[in-house]
N, C-alpha and C positions, 0 to 999 in steps of 0.2 A: 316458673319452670314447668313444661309441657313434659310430659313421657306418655310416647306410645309403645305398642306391646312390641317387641320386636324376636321376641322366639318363645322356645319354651321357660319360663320363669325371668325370664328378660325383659326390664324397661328400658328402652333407649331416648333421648334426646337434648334439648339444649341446657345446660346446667347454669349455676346464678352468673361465671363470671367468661360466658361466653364459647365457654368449650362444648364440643358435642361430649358426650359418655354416656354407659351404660351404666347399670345396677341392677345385680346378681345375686336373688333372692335375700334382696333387701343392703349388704355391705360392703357389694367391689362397684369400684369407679374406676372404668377402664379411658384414657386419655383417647381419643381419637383426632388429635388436631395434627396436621400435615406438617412431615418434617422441610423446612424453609431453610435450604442452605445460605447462609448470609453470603454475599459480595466479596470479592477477595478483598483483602486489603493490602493498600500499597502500590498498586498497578497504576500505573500512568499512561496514560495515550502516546504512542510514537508520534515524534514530529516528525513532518518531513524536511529533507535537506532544502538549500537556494541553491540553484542553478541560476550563473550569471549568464545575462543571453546576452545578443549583440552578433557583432562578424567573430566567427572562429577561424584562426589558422589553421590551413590541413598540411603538415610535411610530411610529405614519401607516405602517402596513405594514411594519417594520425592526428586525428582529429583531436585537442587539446581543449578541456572545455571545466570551467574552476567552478566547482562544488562545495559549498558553506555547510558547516553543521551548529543546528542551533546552540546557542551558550547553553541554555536551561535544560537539557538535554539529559534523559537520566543516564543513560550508558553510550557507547559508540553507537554512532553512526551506521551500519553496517547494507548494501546494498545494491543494485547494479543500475547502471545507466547509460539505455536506450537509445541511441538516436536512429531517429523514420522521415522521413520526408515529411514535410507539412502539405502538400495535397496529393492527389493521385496522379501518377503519369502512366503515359503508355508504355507499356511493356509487353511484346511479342502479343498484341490486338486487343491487350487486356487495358484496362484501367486500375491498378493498385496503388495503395499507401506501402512502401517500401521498407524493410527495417534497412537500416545501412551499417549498424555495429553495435556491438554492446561492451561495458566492461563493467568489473564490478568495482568497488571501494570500503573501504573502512574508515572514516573520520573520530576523532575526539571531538567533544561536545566543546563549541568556540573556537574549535577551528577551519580552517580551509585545504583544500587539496586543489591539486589537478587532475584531472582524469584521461586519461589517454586512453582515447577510444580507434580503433583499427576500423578503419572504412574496407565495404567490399570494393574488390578490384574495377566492377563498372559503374561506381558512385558518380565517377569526373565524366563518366557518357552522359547523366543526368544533369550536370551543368547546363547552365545559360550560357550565351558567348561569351560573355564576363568573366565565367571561369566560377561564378558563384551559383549556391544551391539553399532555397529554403527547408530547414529542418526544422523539428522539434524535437527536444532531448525529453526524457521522461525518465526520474528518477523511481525506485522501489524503496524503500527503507521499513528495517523490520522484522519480526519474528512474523508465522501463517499466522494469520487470524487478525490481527491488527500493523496491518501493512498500509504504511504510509506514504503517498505519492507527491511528486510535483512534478510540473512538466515548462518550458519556456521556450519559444521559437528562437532561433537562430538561424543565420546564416554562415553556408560553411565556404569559406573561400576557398578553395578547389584550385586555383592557378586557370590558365585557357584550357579550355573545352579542344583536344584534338582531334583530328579528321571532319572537319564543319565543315 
């Protein structure tokens, strides 16, 4: 056990079982070791939801598209989901990735929904002559700070592409 002088009638340093402290004309031992807030306990990582991909039906603008929530799951589900185009197109000279809707959801844990997502009204300009358009859905789920994502391409069947 080393002690340097460290003021007036003050020794300070490492003591037998680790701790820094002083001692104050020979009888106070003052604690100086850092207060270490422990870990919450009980907190669990959000999972995030399954997004089923595949061809999506679009009727009268509504995009319908089935959202799983894991069984193990500590609480609902809760969250919004996304759909953007999967590459960038031209739009008025530009090259962008497009959002085309969003909605939000609340699942119980093991089960499924549907999500009915509102497309913007020049979604079906973005079609192929097919009538079809590559997406990608991107779900949110979560409280800030531990926000959990998933995301799955799709395709959105749109009907024919008018005025080609």
């Amino acid at each position: 056990m080393g002690f340097v002088e460290a003021g007036e009638g003050e020794l300070g340093g490492e003591l037998e079982d680790g701790r820094i402290g002083f001692v104050h004309d020979g009888f106070e031992v003052v604690d100086r070791t850092p207060n270490v807030t422990p870990p919450p306990v009980g907190v669990k990582s959000t999972q995030p939801v399954i997004i089923k991909g595949g061809p999506v039906k679009v009727n009268k603008g509504v995009a319908s598209i089935k959202v799983s929530s894991p069984a193990g799951a500590s609480g609902h589900s809760t969250g919004s989901l996304t759909v953007r185009t999967a590459k960038a197109v031209r739009l008025a000279g530009l090259k962008v990735t497009l959002q085309l809707g969003s909605a939000r959801y609340n699942i119980a844990p093991g089960a499924s929904k549907t999500v009915k997502v509102k497309l913007a009204k020049g979604s079906r300009r973005l079609a192929a002559r097919n009538g079809r358009l590559k997406a990608i859905a991107v779900a949110s789920t979560g409280p800030a700070g531990r926000v959990a994502q998933s995301s799955k391409r799709l395709t959105l069947a749109l009907g024919t592409a008018s005025n080609r």
